[in-house]
C-alpha positions as CSV (number, residue, x, y, z in Angstrom):
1,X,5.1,-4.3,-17.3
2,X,3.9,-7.7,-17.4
3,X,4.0,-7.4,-13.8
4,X,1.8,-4.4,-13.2
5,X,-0.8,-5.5,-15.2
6,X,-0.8,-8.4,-13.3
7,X,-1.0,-6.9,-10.0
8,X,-3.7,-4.5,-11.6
9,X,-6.0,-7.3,-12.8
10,X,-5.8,-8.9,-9.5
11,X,-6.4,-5.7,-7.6
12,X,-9.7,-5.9,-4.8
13,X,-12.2,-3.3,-5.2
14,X,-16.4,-3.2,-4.0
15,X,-18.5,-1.4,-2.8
16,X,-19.6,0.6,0.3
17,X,-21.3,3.8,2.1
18,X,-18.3,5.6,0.8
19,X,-17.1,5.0,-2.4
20,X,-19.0,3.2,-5.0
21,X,-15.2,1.5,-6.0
22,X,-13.3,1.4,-2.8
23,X,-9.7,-0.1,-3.2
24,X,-9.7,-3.4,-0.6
25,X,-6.5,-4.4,-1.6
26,X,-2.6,-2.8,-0.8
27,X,-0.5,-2.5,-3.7
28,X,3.4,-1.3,-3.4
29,X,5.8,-2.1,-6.2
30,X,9.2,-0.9,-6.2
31,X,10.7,-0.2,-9.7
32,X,14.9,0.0,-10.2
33,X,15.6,2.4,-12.8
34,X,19.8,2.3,-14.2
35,X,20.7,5.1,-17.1
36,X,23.7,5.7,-18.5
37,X,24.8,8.5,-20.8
38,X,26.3,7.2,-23.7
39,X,29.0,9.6,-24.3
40,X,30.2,9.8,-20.6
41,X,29.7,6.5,-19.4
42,X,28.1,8.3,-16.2
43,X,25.5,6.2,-14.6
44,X,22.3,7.0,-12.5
45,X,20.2,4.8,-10.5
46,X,16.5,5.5,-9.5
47,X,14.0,3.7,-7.1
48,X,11.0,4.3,-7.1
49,X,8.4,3.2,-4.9
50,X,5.1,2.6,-6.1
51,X,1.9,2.6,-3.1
52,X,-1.7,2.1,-3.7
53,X,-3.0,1.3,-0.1
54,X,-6.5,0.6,0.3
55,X,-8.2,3.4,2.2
56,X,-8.8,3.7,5.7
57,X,-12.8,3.5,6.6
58,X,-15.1,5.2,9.5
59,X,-17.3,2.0,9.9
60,X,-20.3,4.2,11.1
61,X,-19.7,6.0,8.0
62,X,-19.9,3.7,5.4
63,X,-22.5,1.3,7.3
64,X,-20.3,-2.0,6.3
65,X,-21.9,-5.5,7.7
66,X,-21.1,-9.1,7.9
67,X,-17.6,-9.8,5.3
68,X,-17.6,-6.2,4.5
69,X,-17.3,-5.3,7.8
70,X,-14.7,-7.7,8.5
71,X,-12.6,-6.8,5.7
72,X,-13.0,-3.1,6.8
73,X,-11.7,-3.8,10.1
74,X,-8.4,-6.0,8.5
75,X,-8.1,-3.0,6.0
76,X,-7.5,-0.6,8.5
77,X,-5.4,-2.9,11.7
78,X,-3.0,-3.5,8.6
79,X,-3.0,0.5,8.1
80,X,-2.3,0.9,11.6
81,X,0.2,-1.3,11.6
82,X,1.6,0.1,8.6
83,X,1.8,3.4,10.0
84,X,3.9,2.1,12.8
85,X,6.5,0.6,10.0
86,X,6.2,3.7,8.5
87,X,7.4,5.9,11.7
88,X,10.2,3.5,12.8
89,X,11.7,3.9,9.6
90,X,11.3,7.7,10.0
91,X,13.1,7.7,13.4
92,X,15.8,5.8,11.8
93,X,15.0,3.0,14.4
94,X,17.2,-0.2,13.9
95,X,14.8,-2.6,13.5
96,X,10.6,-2.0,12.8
97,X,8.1,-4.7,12.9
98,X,4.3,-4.9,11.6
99,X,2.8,-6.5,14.9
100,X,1.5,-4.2,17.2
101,X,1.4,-4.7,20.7
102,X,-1.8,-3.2,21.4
């Protein structure tokens, strides 16, 4: 747990059009869970994945400027390319990459 609230205390937020506490940061953090029942010996393994992305913003919405802008626009070319992982893996494709070509 140490962890977490590490990653918590570190996490980006500010301010724009939108939201008054917009998340500007990603967060994912993948947790291993093992059980085993003490009478059978039976074990049972869990992941799960953990995602707090940083939302996606309509720049003529939320009427960012200068670093806020800039951060804006990194914010949602790593979304984008995020969503690209995201479907490779979902078509099962051998190998995904976050660069896009475009």
């Amino acid at each position: 747990m140490t962890l977490v609230r590490t990653a918590i205390a570190r996490r980006a937020t500010g301010a724009t059009g939108s939201n008054e506490e917009s998340s500007r940061s990603h967060l994912i953090i993948q947790v291993h869970v093992l059980s085993e029942d003490t009478r059978t010996g039976d074990e049972s393994r869990v992941q799960l994945d953990l995602v707090d992305l940083a939302g996606s913003e309509k720049i003529s919405k939320t009427g960012a400027t200068g670093d806020r802008l800039e951060e804006a626009k990194s914010i949602n070319s790593s979304l984008y390319a995020l969503t690209g992982c995201i479907d490779a893996i979902t078509k099962q494709v051998g190998s995904s990459t976050s660069r896009s070509s475009s």
